[in-house]
C-alpha positions as CSV (number, residue, x, y, z in Angstrom):
1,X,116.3,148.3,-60.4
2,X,117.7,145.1,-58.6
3,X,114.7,144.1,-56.2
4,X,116.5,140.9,-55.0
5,X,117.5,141.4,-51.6
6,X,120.0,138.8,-49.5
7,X,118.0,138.8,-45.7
8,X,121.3,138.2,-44.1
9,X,122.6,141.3,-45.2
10,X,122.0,144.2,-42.6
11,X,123.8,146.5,-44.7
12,X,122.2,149.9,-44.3
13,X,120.4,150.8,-47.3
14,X,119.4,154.9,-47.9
15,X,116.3,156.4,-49.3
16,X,114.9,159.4,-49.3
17,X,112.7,160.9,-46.6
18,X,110.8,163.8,-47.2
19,X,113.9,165.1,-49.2
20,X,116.4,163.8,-46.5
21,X,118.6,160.8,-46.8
22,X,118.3,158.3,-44.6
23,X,120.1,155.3,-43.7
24,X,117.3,152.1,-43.4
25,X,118.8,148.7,-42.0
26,X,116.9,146.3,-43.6
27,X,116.0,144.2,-40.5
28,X,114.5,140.5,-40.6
29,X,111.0,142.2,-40.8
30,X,111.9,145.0,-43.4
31,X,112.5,142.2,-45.7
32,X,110.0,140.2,-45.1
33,X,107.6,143.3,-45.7
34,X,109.9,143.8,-49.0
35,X,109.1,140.4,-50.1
36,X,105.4,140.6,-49.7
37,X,105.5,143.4,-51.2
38,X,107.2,141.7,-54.6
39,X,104.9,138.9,-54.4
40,X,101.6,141.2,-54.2
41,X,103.3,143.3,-56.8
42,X,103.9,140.3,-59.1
43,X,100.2,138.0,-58.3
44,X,97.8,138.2,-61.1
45,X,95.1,138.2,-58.7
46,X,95.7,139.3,-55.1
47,X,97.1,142.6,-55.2
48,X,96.8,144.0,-51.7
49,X,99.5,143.5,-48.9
50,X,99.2,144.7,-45.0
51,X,101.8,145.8,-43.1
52,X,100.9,146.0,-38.7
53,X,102.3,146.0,-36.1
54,X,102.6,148.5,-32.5
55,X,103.3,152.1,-32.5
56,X,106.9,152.8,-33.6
57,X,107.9,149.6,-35.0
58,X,109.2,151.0,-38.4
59,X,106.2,150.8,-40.6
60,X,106.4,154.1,-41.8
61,X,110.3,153.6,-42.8
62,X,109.5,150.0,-44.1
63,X,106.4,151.6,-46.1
64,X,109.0,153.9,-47.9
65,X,112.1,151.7,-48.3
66,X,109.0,149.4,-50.4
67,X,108.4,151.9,-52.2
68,X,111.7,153.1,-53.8
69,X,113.2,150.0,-53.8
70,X,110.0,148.5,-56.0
71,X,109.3,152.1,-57.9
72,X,105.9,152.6,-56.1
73,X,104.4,156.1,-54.8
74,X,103.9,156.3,-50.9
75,X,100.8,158.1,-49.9
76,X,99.7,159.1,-46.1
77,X,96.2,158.5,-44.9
78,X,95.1,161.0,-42.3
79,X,91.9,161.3,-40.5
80,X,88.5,162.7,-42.2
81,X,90.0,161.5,-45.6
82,X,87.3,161.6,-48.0
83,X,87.1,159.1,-50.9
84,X,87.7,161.4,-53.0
85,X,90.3,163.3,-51.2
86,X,92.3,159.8,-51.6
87,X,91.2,160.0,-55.4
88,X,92.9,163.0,-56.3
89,X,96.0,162.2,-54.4
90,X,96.4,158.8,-56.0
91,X,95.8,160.2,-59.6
92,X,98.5,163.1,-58.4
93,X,100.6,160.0,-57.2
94,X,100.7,157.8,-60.2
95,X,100.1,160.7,-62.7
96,X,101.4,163.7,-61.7
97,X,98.1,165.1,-62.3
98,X,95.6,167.5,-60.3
99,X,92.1,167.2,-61.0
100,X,88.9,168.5,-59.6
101,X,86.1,166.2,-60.1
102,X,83.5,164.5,-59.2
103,X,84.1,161.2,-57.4
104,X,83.4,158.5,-60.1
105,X,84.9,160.3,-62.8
106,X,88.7,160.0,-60.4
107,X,87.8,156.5,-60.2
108,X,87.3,155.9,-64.2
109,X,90.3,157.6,-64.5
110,X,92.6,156.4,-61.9
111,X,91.0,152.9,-63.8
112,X,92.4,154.1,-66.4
113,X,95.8,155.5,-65.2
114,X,96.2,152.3,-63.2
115,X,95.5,149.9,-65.9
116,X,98.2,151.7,-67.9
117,X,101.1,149.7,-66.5
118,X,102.0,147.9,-63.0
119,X,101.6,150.5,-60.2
120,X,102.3,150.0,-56.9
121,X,101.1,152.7,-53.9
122,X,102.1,152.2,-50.5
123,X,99.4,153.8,-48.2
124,X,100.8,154.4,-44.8
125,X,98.2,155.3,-41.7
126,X,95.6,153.4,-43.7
127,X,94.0,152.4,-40.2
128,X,92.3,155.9,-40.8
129,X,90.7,154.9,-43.7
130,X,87.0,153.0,-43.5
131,X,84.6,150.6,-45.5
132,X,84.4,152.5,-48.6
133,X,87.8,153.6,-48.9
134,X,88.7,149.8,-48.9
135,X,86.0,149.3,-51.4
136,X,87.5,151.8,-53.6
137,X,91.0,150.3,-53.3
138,X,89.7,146.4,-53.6
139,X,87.8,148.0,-56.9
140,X,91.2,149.3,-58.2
141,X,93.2,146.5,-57.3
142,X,90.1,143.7,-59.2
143,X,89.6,146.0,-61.9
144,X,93.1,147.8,-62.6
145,X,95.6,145.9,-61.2
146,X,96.8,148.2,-58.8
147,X,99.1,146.8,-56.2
148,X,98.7,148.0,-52.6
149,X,99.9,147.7,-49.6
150,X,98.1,149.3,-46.8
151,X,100.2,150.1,-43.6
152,X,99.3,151.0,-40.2
């Protein structure tokens, strides 16, 4: 998959939405979210990006144009999300895989899963998550090279 993007070209690009194709112009900021994207994806050490910016500003659309163009998985956050909640959907993510566990066993093996090859996960309404969900991410990202990018 050809990541390299020209940032003068405004050529609509499509991806799939929830099953539906639809047509993304990669805008000045779409691009610049794509590169940070490839350069968090591609850092030995600092593997979480952050995407904000006001209500209906594309973040949502740029979250999944990063992901297919860079092969990631693109998760939603929501509200009440429990740690583990965010657990099992990563491992179902990145693996394909439901599991019903305890908390620190998901984490040993989404450690595992993650440590497997480079991943990337785009996590959209992460603004809903709090201190220990970032813990949890920063621990995956340190410890098993799992590249983020939070959005929201």
């Amino acid at each position: 998959m050809d990541t390299t993007m020209d940032t003068n070209d405004n050529t609509p690009q499509q991806i799939v939405v929830k099953g539906r194709n639809v047509n993304v112009v990669p805008t000045f900021w779409v691009n610049q979210s794509l590169k940070m994207a490839q350069t968090v994806l591609h850092h030995p050490f600092n593997r979480i990006g952050l995407i904000t910016g006001p209500t209906g500003t594309g973040k949502t659309i740029a979250g999944h144009y990063i992901a297919q163009q860079l092969g990631g998985k693109r998760l939603c956050c929501y509200e009440g999300m429990s740690r583990t909640a965010l657990a099992k959907a990563l491992i179902k993510a990145l693996n394909n895989t439901e599991i019903s566990s305890h908390y620190n066993k998901l984490l040993g093996l989404l450690q595992n899963i993650c440590s497997a090859t480079n991943r990337l996960v785009v996590l959209d309404e992460a603004n809903e998550l709090d201190w220990p969900h970032l813990n949890t991410l920063r621990f995956l990202a340190d410890e098993a090279s799992l590249t983020i990018i939070l959005v929201g």
